[in-house]
Legacy VTK file of the C-alpha trace (Angstrom):
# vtk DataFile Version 3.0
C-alpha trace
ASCII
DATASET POLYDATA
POINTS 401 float
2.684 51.701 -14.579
3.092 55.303 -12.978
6.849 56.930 -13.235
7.951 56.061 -9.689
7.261 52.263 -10.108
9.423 52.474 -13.364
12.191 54.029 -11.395
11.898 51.682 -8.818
11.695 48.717 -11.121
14.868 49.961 -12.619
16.984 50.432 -9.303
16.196 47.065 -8.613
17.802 45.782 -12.169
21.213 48.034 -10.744
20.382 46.571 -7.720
20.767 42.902 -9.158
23.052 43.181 -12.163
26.254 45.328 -10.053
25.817 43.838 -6.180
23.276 40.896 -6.035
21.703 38.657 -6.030
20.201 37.974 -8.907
16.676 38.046 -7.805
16.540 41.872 -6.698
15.875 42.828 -10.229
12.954 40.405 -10.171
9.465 41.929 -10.181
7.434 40.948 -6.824
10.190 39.537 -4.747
10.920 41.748 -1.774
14.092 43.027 -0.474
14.326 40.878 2.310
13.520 37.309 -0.054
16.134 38.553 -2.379
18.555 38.817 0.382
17.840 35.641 1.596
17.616 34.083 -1.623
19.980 31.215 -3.121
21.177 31.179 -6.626
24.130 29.860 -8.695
27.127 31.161 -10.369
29.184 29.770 -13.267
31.551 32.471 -12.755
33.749 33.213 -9.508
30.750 36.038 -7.680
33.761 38.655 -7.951
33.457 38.388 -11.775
29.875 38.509 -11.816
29.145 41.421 -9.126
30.947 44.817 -9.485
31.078 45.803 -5.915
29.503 45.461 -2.720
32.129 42.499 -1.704
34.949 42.403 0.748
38.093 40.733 -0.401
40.128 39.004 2.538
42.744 42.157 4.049
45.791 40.213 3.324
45.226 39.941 -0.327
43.218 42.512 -2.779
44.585 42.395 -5.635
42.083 40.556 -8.668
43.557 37.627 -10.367
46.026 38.087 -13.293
43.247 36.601 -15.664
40.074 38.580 -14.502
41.034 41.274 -16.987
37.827 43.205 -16.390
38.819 44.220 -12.885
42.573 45.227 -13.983
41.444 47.444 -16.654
41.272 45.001 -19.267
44.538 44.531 -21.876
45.127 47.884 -22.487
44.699 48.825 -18.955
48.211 49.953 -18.765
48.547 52.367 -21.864
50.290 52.167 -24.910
53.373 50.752 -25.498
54.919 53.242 -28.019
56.535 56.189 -27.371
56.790 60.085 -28.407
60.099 61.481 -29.320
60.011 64.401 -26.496
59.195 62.062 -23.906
62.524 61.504 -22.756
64.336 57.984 -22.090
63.533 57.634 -18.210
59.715 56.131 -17.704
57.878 56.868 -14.584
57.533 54.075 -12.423
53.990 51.719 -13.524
50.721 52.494 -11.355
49.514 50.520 -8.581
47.013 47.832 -9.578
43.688 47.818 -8.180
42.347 46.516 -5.261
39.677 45.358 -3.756
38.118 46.703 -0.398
38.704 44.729 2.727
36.410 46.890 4.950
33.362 49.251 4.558
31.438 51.218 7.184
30.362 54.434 8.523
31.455 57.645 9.937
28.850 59.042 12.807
28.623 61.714 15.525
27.815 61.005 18.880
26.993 63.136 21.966
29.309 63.553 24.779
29.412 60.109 27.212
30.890 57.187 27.866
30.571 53.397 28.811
27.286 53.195 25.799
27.360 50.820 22.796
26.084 50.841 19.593
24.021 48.111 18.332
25.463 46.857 14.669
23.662 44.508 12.661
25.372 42.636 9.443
24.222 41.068 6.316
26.179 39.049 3.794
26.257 35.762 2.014
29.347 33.751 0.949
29.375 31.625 -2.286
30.605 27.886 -1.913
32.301 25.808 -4.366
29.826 23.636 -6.095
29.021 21.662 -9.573
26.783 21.705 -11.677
25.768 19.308 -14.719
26.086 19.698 -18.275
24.448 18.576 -21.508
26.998 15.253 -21.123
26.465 13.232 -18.172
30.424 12.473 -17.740
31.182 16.351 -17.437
30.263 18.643 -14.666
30.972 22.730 -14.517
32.335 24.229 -11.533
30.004 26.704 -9.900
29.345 28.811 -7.201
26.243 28.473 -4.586
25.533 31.614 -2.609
24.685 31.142 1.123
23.058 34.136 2.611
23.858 35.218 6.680
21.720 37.173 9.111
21.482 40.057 9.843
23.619 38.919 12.778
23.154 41.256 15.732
26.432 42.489 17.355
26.655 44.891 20.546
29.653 47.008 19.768
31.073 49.251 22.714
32.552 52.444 21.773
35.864 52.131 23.893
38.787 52.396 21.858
40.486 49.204 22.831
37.578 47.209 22.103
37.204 48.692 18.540
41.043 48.294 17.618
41.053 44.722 18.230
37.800 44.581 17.016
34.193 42.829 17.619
33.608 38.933 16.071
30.865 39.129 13.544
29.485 35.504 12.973
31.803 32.435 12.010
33.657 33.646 8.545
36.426 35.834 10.775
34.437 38.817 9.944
35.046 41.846 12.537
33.820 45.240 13.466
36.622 47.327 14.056
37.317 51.078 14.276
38.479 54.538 16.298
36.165 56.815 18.298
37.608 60.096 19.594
36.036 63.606 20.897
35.939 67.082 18.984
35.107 70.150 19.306
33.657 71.177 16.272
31.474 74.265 15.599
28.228 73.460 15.878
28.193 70.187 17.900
28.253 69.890 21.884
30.935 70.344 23.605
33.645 66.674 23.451
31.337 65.445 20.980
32.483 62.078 19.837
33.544 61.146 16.150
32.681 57.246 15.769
34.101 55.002 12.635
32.612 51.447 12.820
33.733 49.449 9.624
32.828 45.590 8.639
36.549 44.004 8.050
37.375 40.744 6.220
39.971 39.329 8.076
39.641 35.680 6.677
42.988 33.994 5.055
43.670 34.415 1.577
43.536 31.381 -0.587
45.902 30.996 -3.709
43.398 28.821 -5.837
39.231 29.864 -6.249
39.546 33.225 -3.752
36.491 33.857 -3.699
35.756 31.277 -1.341
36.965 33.509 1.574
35.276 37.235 -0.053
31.749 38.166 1.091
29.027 39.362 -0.788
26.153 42.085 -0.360
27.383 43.143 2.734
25.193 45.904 4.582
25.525 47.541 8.139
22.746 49.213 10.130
23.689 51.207 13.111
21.511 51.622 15.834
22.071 54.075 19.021
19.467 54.561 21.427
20.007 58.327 22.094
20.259 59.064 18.796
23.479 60.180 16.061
24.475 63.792 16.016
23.932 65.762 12.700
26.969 67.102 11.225
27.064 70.798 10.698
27.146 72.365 7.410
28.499 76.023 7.802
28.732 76.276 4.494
26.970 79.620 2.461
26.289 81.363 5.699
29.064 83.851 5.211
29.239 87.071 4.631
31.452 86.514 2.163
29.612 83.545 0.303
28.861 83.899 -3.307
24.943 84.060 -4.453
24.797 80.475 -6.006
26.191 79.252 -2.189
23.536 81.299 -0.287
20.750 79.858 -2.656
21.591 76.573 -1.827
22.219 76.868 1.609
18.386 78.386 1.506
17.708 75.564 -0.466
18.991 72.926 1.673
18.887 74.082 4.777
16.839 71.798 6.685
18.943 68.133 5.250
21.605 67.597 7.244
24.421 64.880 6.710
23.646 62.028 9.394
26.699 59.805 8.583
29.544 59.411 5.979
30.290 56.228 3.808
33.418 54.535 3.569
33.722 52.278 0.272
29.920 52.484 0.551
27.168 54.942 0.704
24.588 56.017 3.356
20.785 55.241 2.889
18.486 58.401 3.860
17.452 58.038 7.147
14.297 57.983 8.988
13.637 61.556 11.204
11.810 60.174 14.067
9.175 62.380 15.802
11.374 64.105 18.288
13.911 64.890 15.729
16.181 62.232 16.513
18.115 59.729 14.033
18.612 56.058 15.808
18.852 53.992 12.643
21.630 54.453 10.324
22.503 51.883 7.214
24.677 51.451 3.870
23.352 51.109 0.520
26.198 50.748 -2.688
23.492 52.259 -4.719
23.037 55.934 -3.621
19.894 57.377 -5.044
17.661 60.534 -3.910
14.152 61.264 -4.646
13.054 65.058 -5.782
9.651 65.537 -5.289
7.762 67.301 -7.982
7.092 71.124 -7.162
3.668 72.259 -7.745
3.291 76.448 -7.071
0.918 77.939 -4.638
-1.013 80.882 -5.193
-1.788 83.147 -2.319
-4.836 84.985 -2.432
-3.951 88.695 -2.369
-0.001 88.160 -2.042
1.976 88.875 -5.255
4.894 90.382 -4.491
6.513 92.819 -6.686
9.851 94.837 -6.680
8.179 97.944 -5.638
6.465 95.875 -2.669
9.193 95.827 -1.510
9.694 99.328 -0.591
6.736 98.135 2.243
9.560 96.378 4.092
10.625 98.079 7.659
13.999 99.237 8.431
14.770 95.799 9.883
13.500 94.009 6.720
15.357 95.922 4.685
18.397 95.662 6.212
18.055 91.387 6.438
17.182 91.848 2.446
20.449 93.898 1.748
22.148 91.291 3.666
20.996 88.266 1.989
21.005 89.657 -1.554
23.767 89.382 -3.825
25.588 92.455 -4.090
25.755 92.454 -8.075
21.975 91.771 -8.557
20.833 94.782 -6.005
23.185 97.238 -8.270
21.584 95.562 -11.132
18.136 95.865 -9.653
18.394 99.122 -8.060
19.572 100.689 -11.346
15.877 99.947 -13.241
13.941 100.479 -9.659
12.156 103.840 -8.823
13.540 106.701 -7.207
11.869 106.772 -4.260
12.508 103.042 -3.586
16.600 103.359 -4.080
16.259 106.297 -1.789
14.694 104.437 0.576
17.438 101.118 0.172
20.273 103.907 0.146
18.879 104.982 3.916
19.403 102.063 5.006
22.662 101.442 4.492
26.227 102.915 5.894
27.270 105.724 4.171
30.286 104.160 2.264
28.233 101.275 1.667
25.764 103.322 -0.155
28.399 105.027 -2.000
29.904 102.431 -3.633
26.876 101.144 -4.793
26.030 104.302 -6.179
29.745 104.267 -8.010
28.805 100.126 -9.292
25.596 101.376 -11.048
26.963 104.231 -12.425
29.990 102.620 -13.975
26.925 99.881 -15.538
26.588 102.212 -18.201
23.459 101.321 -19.895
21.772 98.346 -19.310
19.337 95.545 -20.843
15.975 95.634 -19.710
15.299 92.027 -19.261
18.885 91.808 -17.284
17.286 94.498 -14.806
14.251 92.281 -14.715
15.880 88.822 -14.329
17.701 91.119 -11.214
14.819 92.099 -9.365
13.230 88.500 -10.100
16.202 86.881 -7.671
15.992 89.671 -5.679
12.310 89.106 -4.940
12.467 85.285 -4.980
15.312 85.677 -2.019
12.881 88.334 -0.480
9.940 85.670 -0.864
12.136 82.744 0.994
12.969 85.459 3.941
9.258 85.806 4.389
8.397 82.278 4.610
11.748 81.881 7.314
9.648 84.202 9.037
12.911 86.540 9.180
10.847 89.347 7.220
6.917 90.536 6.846
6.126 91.194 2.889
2.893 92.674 2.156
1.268 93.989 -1.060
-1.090 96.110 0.688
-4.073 93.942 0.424
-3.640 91.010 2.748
-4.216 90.482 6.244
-0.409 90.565 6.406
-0.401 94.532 6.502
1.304 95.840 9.677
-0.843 98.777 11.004
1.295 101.207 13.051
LINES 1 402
401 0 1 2 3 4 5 6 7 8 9 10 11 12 13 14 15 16 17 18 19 20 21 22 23 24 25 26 27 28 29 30 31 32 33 34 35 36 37 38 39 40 41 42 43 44 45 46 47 48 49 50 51 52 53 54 55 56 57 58 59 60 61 62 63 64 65 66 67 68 69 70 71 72 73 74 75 76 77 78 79 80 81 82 83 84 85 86 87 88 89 90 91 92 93 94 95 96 97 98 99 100 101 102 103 104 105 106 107 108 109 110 111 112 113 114 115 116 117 118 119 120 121 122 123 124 125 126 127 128 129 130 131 132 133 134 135 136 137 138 139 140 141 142 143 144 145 146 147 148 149 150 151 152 153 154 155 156 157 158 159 160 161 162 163 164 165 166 167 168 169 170 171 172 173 174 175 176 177 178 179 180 181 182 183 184 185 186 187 188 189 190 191 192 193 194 195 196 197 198 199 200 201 202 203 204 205 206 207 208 209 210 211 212 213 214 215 216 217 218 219 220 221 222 223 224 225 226 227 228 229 230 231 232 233 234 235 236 237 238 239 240 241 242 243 244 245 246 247 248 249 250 251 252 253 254 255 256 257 258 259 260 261 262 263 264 265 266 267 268 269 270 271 272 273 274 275 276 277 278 279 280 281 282 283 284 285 286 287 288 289 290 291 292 293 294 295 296 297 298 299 300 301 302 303 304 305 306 307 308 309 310 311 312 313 314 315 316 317 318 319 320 321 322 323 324 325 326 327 328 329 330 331 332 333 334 335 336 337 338 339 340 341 342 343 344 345 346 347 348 349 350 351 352 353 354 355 356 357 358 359 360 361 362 363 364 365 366 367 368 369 370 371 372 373 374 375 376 377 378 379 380 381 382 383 384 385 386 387 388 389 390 391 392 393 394 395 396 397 398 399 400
C-alpha cells in the first residue's frame, strides 16, 4: 500500500468516526454509496457524530445528560476557592451550542438579476427499534435516511435571501446577505455573497434529534465564475523576510471562498482560470507534493554571480532582500561586488548600510554563508518570475551587449 492510499484510508476513518456515516471509513465503498448509505444508531446521532449537524435555530443547547458535549462533569471548574480571590464570583460561562446554520462566504463580479445554483446533502435519523437478546425487550434506535443532493436556484437579491430559499421538506432554508465593495484588488462594486444552510425546524423537548440534520454539505455553482479574494499581504515595503518568503511561496493559491462553521474543499481551476464549483468539507486537509530538485546544466548560481546582474536586477534584488541578511552578506562578499551593490543604491541608503556592517563587529563565517544562501535563493525565485536574468557565464542565458 503506497503512502497516499494510507493517508487516504485514514481520512476516511475521520471521515466516519467524527461526521458520518459509518461506512466512509469502510475500504471500497465510495463517497457517494457512503452518503447514500443507511445504518443504525443506538445512541441519539448527536452523541455519536462530533459535528457536521445542524441543531434546530430555536434550541442549541445539548441535553443536560449528554455530558460529553457540555464539557463533561468538571466542565465548569473547580469548586474550591483561593484565599486572594476575593468574595464576588464572575458570572458562569455560556454553555455550548450547537450550530443552526453553515455556509460560505464568496466574491462575485459586478451584476445583477443572476442566481447561484446551490445543491444540499443531508440525512435525518428516525426513531426506530431494534431487538435484543430477549424477545419481550426492544432498544430504541436511530435509522439514518439520507436526502439528495437537492438542487435549489438561489437568486442573489437581498430580499429573497433574508427570507430565505425552501430546501426540500424538513424546513431547511438557504438564507443570507449579498452586498457590493470596493476592495483593493477586485472590480469595481464587486459583490460579497454569504449563502448559509439554516435549520429552521421546531425544537422538540423529548428525542431532539429527530428535528437535527446530519452530514450536511453545500456546493455552489455560478456560471461566470467566483472572484478570488486578494491577499495583499507580504508585498510591502515594509514586510518582514519570513512574510515576503511566503508570499513568494504562495503566490499563485488564492482564497476562493470562506467557511462558516465549516470548511472549504480545494477547488477545481478550470482551463480559463475560472472557479464555478465551490463546496464544504468539515474535514479540511491539504496535500504537499513532494519536492524533487532540478539541476540545470551550466546554471549554479553563486554569490559572486551575482555581481553579473544589471543595474535593474540589482536594484529588484536590493528590493526584495531582507535588509539584515544583505548587511550580513555584504560584510563576507568581495570588494568589488559591495562596490558595485553600494552604486546602486541612494546615497543615504548606502550609508547606513555601511554604518549596520560596521557596527557587526566580527562575524561567524557560516552566519555570512547561511546570508548569502537566502540571498541567492530569493535571487534564484526572481529569475524564475522572470523579474531578473542570472547567469554564471556559461549558459545560453548570457546577455551579450
Amino acid at each position: 500500500m503506497k503512502p497516499l492510499d494510507v493517508r487516504r484510508r485514514l481520512l476516511s476513518a475521520l471521515q466516519a468516526d467524527l461526521v458520518g456515516p459509518f461506512a466512509a471509513g469502510v475500504p471500497g465503498i465510495s463517497a457517494e454509496d457512503a452518503a447514500a448509505s443507511d445504518e443504525t444508531l443506538t445512541l441519539p446521532p448527536s452523541r455519536w457524530y462530533l459535528t457536521g449537524f445542524l441543531a434546530p435555530s430555536g434550541h442549541r443547547a445539548p441535553e443536560a445528560d449528554d455530558l460529553e458535549s457540555l464539557g463533561g462533569e468538571l466542565a465548569a471548574g473547580s469548586q474550591t476557592g483561593t484565599d486572594d480571590e476575593g468574595s464576588e464570583q464572575p458570572d458562569a460561562r455560556p454553555g455550548p451550542k450547537f450550530p443552526a446554520s453553515m455556509g460560505l462566504s464568496v466574491y462575485l463580479p459586478p451584476g445583477s438579476g443572476d442566481f447561484i445554483e446551490a445543491l444540499v446533502s443531508y440525512a435525518y435519523y428516525d426513531l426506530d427499534e431494534v431487538a435484543t437478546d430477549r424477545d419481550d425487550k426492544k432498544l430504541k434506535a436511530w435509522k439514518r435516511v439520507s436526502v439528495g443532493p437537492l438542487t435549489v436556484r438561489v437568486p442573489l437579491e437581498s430580499a429573497a435571501l433574508k427570507s430565505g430559499v425552501p430546501v426540500g421538506r424538513n424546513s431547511l432554508f438557504i438564507k443570507g446577505e449579498i452586498r457590493t465593495t470596493q476592495m483593493e484588488g477586485l472590480e469595481s462594486d464587486s459583490r460579497v455573497a454569504s449563502l448559509f444552510v439554516v435549520n429552521d425546524q421546531a425544537a422538540l423537548d423529548k428525542d431532539r434529534d429527530q428535528n437535527f440534520v446530519f452530514q450536511v454539505s453545500l456546493t455552489l455553482k455560478y456560471a461566470r465564475g467566483f472572484c478570488a479574494r486578494p491577499n495583499r499581504r507580504g508585498e510591502g515595503t515594509g514586510a518582514d523576510f519570513d512574510q515576503k518568503v511566503m508570499a513568494l511561496l504562495f503566490r499563485d493559491k488564492k482564497e476562493w471562498a470562506v467557511g462558516h462553521n465549516t470548511s472549504v474543499r480545494s477547488p477545481v481551476v478550470e482551463a480559463d482560470g475560472h472557479v464555478r464549483t465551490l463546496s464544504t468539507t468539515q474535514l479540511p486537509c491539504s496535500v504537499v507534493p513532494q519536492v524533487d530538485h532540478q539541476t540545470i546544466d551550466g546554471l549554479t548560481v553563486r554569490m559572486e554571480d551575482l555581481g553579473k546582474l544589471d543595474a535593474g536586477g540589482i536594484q529588484t534584488l536590493l528590493r526584495a532582500v531582507d535588509k539584515s541578511d544583505l548587511a550580513l552578506a555584504l560584510k563576507g562578499a568581495s570588494d568589488g561586488l559591495r562596490t558595485l551593490f553600494f552604486s546602486n543604491m541612494s546615497e543615504r541608503g548606502g550609508k547606513l548600510l555601511k554604518e549596520d556592517m560596521a557596527s557587526m563587529g566580527p562575524v561567524r563565517l557560516k552566519d555570512v554563508d547561511a546570508a548569502q544562501t537566502r540571498m541567492v535563493a530569493v535571487a534564484k525565485d526572481l529569475s524564475a518570475r522572470g523579474e531578473i536574468v542570472l547567469s554564471d557565464g556559461k549558459s545560453d542565458d548570457e546577455l551579450i551587449y
